[in-house]
LOBAVEX-27328 format. One record per atom (N, C-alpha, C): x, y, z; residue in one letter. Coordinates in nm, 4 decimals. Layout:
! residues N
atom X X; Y Y; Z Z; type A
...
//
This chain:
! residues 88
atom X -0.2602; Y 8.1557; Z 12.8052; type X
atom X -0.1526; Y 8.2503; Z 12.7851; type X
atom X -0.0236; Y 8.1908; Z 12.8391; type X
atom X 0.0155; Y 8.0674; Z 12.7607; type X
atom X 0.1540; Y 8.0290; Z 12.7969; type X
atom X 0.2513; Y 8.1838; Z 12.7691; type X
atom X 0.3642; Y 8.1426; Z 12.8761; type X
atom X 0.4833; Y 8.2407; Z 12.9232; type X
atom X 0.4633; Y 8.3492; Z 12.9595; type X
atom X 0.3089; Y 8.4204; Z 12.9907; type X
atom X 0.3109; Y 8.5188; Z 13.0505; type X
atom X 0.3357; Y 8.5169; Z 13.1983; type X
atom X 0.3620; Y 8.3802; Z 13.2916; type X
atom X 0.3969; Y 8.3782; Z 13.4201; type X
atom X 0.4585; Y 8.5153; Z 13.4947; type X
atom X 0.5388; Y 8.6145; Z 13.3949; type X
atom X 0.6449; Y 8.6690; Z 13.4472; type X
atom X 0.5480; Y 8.8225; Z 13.4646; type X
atom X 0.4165; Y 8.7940; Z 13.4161; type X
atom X 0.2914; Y 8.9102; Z 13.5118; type X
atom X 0.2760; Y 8.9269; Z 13.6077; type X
atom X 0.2436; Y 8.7963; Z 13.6498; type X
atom X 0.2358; Y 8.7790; Z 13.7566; type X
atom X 0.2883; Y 8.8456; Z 13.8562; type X
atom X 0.2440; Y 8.8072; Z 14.0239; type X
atom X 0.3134; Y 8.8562; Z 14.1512; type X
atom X 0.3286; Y 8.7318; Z 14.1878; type X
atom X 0.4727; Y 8.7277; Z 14.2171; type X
atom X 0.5244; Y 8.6076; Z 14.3401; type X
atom X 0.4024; Y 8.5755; Z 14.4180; type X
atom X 0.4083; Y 8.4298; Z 14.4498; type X
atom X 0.3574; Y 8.3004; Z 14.5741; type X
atom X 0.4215; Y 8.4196; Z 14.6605; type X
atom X 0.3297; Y 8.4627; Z 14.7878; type X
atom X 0.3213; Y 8.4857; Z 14.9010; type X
atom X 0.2862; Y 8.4033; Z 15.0102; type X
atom X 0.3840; Y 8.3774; Z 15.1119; type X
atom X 0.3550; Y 8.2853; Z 15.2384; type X
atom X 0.3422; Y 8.3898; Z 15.3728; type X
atom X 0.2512; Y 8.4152; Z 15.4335; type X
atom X 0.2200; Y 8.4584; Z 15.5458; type X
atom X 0.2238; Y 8.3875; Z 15.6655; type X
atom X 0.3172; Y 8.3718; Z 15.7591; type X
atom X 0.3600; Y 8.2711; Z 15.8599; type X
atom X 0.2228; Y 8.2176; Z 15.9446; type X
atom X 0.2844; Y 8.1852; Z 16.0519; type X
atom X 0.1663; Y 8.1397; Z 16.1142; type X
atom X 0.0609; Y 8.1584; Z 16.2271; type X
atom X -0.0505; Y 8.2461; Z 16.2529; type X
atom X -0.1072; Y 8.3605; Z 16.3194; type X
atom X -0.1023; Y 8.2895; Z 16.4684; type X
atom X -0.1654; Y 8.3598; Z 16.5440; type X
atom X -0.1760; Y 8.2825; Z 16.6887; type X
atom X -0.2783; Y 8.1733; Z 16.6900; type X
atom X -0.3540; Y 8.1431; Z 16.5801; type X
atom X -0.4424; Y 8.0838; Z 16.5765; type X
atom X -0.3659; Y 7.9155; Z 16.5569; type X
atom X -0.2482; Y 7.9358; Z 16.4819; type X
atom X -0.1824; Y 7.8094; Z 16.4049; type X
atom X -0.2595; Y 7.8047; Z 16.2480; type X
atom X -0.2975; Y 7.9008; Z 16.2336; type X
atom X -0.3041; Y 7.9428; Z 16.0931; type X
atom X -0.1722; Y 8.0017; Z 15.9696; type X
atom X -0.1686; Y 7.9231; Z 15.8342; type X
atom X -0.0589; Y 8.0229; Z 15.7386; type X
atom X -0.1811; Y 8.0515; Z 15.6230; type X
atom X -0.0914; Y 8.1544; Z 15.5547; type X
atom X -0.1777; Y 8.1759; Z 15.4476; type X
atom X -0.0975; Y 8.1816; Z 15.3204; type X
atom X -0.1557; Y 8.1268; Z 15.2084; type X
atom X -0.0520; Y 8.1683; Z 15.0943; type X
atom X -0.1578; Y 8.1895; Z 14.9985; type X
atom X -0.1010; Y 8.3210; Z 14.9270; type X
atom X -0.1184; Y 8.3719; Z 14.8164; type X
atom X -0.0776; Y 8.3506; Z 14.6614; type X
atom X -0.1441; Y 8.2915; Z 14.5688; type X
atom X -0.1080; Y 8.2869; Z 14.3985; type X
atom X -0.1980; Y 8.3822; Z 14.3406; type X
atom X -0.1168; Y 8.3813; Z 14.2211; type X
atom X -0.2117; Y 8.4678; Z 14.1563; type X
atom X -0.2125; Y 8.3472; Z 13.9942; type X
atom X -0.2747; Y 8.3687; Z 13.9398; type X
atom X -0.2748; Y 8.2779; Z 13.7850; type X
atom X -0.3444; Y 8.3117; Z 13.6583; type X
atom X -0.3973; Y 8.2926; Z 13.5796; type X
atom X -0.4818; Y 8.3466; Z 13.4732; type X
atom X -0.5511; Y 8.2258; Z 13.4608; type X
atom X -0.7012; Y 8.2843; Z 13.4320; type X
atom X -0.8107; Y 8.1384; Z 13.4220; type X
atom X -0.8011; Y 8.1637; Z 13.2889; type X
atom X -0.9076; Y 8.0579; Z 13.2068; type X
atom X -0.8998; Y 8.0444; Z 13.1209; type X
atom X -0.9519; Y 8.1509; Z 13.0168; type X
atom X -1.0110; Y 8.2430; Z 13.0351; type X
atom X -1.0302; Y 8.3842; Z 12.9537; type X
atom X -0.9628; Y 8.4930; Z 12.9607; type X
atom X -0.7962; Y 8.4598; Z 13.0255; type X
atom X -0.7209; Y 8.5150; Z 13.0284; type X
atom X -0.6670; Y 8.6316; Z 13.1553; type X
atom X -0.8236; Y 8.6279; Z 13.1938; type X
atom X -0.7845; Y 8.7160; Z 13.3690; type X
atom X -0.7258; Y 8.6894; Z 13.4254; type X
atom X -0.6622; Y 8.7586; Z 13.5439; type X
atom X -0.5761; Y 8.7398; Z 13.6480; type X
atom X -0.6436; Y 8.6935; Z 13.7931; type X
atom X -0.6420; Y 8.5613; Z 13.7925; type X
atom X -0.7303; Y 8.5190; Z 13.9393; type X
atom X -0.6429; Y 8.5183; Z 14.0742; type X
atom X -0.6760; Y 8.5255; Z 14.1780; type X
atom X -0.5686; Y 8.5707; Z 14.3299; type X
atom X -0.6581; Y 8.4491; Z 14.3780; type X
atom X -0.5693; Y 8.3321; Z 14.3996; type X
atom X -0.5973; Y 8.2414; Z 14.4919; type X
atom X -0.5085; Y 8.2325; Z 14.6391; type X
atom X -0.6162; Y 8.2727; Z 14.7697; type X
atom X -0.5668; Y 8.2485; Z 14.8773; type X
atom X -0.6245; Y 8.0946; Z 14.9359; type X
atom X -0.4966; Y 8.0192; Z 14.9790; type X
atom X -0.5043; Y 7.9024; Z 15.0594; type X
atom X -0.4658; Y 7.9210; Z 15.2287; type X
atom X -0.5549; Y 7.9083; Z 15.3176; type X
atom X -0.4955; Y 7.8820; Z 15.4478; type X
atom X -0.5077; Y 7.7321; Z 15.5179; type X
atom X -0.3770; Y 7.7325; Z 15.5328; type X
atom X -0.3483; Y 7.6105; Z 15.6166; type X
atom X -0.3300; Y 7.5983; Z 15.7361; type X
atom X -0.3574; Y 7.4543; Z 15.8220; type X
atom X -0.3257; Y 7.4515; Z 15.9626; type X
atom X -0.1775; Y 7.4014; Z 15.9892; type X
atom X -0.0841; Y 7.4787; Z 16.0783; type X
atom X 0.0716; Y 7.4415; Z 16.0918; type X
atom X 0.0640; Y 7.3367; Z 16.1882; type X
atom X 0.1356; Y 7.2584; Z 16.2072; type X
atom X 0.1899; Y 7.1946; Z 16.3052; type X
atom X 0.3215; Y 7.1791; Z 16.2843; type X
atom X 0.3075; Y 7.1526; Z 16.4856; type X
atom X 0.4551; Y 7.1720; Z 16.4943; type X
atom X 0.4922; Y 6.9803; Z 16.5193; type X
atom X 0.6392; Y 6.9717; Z 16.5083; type X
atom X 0.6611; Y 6.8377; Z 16.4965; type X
atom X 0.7487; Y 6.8199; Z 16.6250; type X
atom X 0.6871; Y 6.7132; Z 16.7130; type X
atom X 0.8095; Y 6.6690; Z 16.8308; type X
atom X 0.9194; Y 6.6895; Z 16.8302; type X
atom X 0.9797; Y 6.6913; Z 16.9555; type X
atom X 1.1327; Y 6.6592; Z 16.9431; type X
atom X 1.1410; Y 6.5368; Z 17.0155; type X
atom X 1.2405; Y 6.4994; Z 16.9759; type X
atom X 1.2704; Y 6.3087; Z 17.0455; type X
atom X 1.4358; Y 6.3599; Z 17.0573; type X
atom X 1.4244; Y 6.2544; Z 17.1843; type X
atom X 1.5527; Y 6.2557; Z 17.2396; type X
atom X 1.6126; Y 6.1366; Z 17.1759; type X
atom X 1.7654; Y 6.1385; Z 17.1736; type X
atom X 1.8259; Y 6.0382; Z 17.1151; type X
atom X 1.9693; Y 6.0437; Z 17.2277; type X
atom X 1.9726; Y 5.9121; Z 17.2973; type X
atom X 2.1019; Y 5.8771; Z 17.3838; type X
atom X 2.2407; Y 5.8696; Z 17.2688; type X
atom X 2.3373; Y 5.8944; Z 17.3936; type X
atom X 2.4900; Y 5.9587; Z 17.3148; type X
atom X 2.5141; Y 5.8125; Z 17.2126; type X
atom X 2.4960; Y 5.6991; Z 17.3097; type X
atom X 2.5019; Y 5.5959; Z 17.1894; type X
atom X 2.4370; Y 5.5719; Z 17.1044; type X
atom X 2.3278; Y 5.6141; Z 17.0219; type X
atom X 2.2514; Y 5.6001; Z 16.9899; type X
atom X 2.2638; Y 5.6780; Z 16.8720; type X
atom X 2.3365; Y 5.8180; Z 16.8595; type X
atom X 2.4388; Y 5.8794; Z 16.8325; type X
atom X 2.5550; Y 5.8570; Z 16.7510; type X
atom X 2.5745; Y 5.8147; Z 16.8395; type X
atom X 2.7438; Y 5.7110; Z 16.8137; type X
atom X 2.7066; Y 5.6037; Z 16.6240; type X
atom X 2.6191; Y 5.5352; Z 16.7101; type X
atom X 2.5526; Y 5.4143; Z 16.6385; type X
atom X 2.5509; Y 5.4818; Z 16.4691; type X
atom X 2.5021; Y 5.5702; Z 16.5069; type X
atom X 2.4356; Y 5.6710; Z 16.3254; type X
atom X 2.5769; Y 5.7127; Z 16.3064; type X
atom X 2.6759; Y 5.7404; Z 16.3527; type X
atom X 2.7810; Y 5.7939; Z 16.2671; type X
atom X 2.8728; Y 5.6704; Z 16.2149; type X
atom X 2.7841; Y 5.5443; Z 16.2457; type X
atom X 2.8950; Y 5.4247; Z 16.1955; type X
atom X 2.8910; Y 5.4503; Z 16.0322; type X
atom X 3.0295; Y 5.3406; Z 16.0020; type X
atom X 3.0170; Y 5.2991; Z 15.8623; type X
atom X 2.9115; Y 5.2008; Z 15.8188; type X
atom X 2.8462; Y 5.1743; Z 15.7469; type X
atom X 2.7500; Y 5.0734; Z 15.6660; type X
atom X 2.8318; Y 5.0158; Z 15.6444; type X
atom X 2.8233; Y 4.8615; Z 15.6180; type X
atom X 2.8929; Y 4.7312; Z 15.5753; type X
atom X 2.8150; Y 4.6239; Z 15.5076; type X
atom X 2.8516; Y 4.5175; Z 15.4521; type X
atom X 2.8170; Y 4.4451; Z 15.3824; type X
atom X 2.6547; Y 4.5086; Z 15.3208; type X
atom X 2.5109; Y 4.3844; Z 15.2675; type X
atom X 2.4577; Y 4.4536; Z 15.2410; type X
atom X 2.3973; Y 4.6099; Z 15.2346; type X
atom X 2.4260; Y 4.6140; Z 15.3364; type X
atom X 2.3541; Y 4.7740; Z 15.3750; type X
atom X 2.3721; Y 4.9083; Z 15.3257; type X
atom X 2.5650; Y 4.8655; Z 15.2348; type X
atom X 2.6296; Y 4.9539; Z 15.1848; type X
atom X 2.5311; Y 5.0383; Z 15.0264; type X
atom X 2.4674; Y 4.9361; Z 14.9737; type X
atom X 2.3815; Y 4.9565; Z 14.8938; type X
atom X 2.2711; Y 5.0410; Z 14.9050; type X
atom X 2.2442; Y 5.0077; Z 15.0295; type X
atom X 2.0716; Y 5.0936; Z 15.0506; type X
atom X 2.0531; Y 5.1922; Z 15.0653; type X
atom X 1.9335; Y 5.2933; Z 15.0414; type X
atom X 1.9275; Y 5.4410; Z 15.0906; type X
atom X 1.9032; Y 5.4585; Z 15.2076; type X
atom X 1.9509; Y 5.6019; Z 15.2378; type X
atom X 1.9253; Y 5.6353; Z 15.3774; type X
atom X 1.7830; Y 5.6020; Z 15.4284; type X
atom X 1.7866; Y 5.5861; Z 15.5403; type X
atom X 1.5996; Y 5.5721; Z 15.6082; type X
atom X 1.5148; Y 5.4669; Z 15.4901; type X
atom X 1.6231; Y 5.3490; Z 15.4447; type X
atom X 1.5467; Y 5.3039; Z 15.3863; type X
atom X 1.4295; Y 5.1209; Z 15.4708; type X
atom X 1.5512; Y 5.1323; Z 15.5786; type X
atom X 1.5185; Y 5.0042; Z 15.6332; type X
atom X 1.5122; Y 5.0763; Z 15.8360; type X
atom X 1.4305; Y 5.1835; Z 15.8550; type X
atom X 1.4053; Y 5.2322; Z 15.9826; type X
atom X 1.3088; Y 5.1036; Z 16.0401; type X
atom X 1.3632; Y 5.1397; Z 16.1893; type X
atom X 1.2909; Y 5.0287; Z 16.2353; type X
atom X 1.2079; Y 5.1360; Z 16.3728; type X
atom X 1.1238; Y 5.0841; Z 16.4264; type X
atom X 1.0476; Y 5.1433; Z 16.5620; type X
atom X 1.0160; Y 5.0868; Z 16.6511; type X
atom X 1.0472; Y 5.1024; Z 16.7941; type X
atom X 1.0257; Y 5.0418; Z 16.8739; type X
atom X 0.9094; Y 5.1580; Z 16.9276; type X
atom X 0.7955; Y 5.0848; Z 16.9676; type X
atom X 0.6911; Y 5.1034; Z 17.0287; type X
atom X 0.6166; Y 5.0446; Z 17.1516; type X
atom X 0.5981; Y 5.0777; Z 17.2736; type X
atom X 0.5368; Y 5.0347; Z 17.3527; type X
atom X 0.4306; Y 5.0392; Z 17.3698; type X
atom X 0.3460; Y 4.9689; Z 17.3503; type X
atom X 0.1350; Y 4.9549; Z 17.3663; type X
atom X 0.1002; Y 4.8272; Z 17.4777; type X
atom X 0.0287; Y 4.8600; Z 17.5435; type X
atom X -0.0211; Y 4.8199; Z 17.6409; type X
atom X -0.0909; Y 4.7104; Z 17.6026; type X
atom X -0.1129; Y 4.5441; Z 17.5643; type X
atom X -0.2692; Y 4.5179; Z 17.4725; type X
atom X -0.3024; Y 4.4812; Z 17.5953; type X
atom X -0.4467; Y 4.5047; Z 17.5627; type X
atom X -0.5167; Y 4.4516; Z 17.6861; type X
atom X -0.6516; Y 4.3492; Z 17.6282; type X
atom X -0.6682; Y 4.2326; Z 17.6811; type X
atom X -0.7199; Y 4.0946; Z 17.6102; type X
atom X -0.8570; Y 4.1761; Z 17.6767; type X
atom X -0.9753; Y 4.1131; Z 17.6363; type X
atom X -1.1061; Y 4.1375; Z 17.6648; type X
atom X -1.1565; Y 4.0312; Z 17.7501; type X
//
């Protein structure tokens, strides 16, 4: 049943319980034309915060120059990481 979408009930998102649970709700038509209610629950996470020094700051509001002027944003990130190796 192409274009009957507009039967439908809106995607429902139900935030996220104390558990760190969300839930979302579709509804759709299978293939004999009924109206099926699919619920999905997902696990949220939350994402760090990172500190960033004033220069560091500074640094990101420069102009791009020569090559670089070309490239996309976050296209050439770099990471500094500290790991311990320890030889066997």
């Amino acid at each position: 049943m192409l274009g009957s979408d507009f039967f439908l009930s809106p995607k429902q998102v139900i935030g996220a319980n104390e558990h760190g649970f969300k839930k979302m709700t579709k509804y759709k038509f299978n293939d004999e034309g009924d109206r099926v209610k699919k619920i999905t629950t997902t696990p949220v996470r939350k994402l760090a915060n990172t500190r960033l020094s004033k220069h560091a700051v500074e640094r990101h509001s420069w102009v791009k120059f020569g090559d670089a002027v070309h490239e996309d944003v976050g296209s050439r990130l770099t990471t500094v990481s500290t790991v311990e190796i320890i030889s066997p």
